[in-house]
C-alpha angles and dihedrals in degrees: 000000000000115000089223123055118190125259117222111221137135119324088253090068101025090137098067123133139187122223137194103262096060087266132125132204101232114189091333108300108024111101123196135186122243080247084051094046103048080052082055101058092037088061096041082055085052098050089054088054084240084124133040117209103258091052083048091047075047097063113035095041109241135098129275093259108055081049083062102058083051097049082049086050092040090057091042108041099009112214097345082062088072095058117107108258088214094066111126098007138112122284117242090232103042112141111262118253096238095047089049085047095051091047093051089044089048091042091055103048099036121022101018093138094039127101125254092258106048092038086065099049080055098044091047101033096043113017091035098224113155100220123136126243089248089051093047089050095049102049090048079059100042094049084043085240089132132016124221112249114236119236110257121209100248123213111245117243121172111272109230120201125252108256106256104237128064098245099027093108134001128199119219116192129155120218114204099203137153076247080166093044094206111335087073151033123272100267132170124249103215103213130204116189130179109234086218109049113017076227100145104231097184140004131177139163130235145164100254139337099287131163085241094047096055089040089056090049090044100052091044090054089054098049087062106037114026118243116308130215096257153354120237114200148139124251105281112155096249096064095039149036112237111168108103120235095006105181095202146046121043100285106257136070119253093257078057086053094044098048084048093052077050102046092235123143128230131210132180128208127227097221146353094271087052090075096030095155089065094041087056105043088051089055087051091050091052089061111033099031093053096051090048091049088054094047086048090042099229121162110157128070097238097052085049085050092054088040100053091079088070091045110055089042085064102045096047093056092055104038101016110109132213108262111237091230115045096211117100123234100207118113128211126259107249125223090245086063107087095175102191087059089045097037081070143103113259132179130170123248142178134225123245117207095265087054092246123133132185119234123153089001091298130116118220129195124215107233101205127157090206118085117300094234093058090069094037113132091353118159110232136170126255117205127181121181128206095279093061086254107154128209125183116214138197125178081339086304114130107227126196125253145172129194119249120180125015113218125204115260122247127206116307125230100232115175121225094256088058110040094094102055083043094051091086094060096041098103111226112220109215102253104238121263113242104254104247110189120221128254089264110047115119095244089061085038095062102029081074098041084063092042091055089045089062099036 
């Protein structure tokens, strides 16, 4: 099919045609808009007395007057009369040149590798340029400094709504990133966001996942907000048990055990998608916070911990929402909650006759001054702390104890997430040297008798 179809009007303009773009051919070399050419046959009814002005102001929407300035341009230019004056020129609000030199010379020194959106906040908060987002966009295109992402076709998944209170529920994720690019180790961000608000409520970085370090960010959260209703993760192993048909242990981690002492829920996705609000704002995170690390030139784990106050201050006041309900879910720690003691590792044992137990492959000895049989056989608690401290507990009484025989270790269970930050502490054996003889050693000696005999 032809891209132009021919548009009946009056006999003085019969060789008119439309084309794809929204543009006619008028006598040869005049183009028009389909706006502009509505105007047209509008005027040519006009001229023929079929419409009166204010029919003509009814149909194109605008007022008489303004039909009468068109009628004035119609009798002295004829149809190019009806033509904007402002085609092909320059826009009144077009961004001045010195300003677009300054931001490319600012981009690429500066944010080459940011998003156009980050690199804005940057170009307008600390190098106070006033560009818009969409100018800003446009000039990192058109450079080829960044490309524009294709829309995917997403796969659907059920939405499902915020909860309506700030401390309902909290999402715990860990990013393992190159938060540092090179001037650093691969660390993890540990994330707590609040399901109601995308607000962050604690960050810190670690090594790896590790039970310690989510007790030290948990008790860190709580410290400053109070304990909220539950927990929302993935199945990490330190949140859950995931080993099927396990004979032994209670059932739950020690994180499990902690957030019970605590009454805090806790509640495992199925799948990434599942806590999406975490997934994105850790995508977020990979992208602004290391940015911000560089600028800031942090490259330690210690100098990125004191600077993510001002970070998530930052953040929140850009991406938190408001919560549907104001009232805030958190409850307050109890007296009864000594979080350094909860915040521990604790495992049961039971007493021999001679009031030892095994624990780490070492053998501890109860020291008591009662009667040995009143303790016999007797189930206590073992807690270690981070710092490998051990107490011993019975009935919430701290016994005495003193180590008595140091066993050899055996090989660790160490999960994949933490292999790097373990690999310093896995002793290497030396692989053994193939053992080379000398020259004169009587195998090579005769080795060459034999050789001469047959020679």
């Amino acid at each position: 099919m032809s891209p132009f179809r021919q548009i009946e009007m009056s006999p003085l303009y019969s060789k008119k045609y439309l084309t794809e773009g929204g543009f006619i051919a008028v006598e040869g070399d005049i183009t028009m808009s389909k706006k502009e050419l509505s105007r047209l046959e509008v005027m040519e009814k006009l001229r023929s007395r079929s419409l009166s002005q204010s029919q003509a102001a009814d149909i194109l929407g605008i007022s008489i007057r303004q039909i009468k300035r068109l009628v004035r341009a119609f009798k002295a230019e004829g149809a190019k009369g009806l033509i904007s004056r402002k085609r092909g020129g320059k826009g009144n609000h077009q961004l001045p040149e010195e300003v677009k030199k300054r931001a490319l010379e600012l981009i690429s020194e500066k944010y080459t590798d940011f998003g156009p959106t980050l690199a804005h906040e940057k170009l307008t908060e600390v190098d106070e340029l006033k560009i818009s987002v969409g100018s800003v966009r446009n000039l990192m295109i058109s450079h080829e400094i960044w490309e524009a992402k294709k829309i995917k076709r997403k796969r659907i998944f059920q939405m499902r709504s915020r909860r309506p209170r700030e401390g309902e529920m909290v999402q715990v994720d860990g990013s393992e990133h190159a938060w540092f690019e090179e001037r650093g180790p691969k660390c993890t961000l540990l994330v707590f966001i609040d399901d109601a608000t995308s607000a962050l409520k604690e960050l810190r970085f670690v090594k790896s996942e590790s039970i310690f370090s989510y007790f030290d960010a948990t008790k860190n959260y709580m410290e400053k907000h109070g304990r909220p209703l539950a927990f929302y993760s993935d199945k990490h192993g330190v949140f859950r048990v995931n080993k099927d048909g396990a004979l032994s242990g209670t059932g739950i981690t020690q994180f499990g055990r902690a957030m019970q002492e605590l009454d805090i829920r806790m509640i495992f996705a199925n799948s990434p998608q599942a806590k999406g609000r975490v997934e994105r704002s850790n995508r977020t995170l990979q992208d602004r916070l290391v940015k911000e690390l560089r600028l800031n030139e942090i490259s330690t784990i210690e100098e990125a911990n004191a600077f993510l106050p001002t970070f998530i201050e930052d953040y929140n006041r850009r991406f938190a929402v408001v919560p549907k309900n104001p009232t805030n879910a958190h409850r307050p720690l109890l007296k009864t909650h000594e979080l350094e003691q909860i915040f521990t590792i604790k495992q049961e044992r039971h007493l021999s006759k001679n009031l030892t137990l095994q624990y780490g492959n070492i053998v501890y000895q109860i020291i008591t001054d009662r009667q040995s049989y009143a303790l016999r056989g007797m189930k206590v608690i073992v807690s270690e702390n981070s710092e490998g401290e051990i107490k011993i507990f019975y009935k919430g009484t701290e016994l005495e104890y003193a180590a008595c025989h140091l066993q050899e270790k055996q090989g660790r269970v160490i999960e994949a997430k933490r292999i790097e930050s373990e690999w310093e502490s896995i002793v290497k054996k030396p692989e053994k040297k193939k053992y080379v003889p000398s020259r004169n050693h009587p195998w090579k000696r005769s080795a060459r008798r034999l050789q001469g005999l047959t020679s």
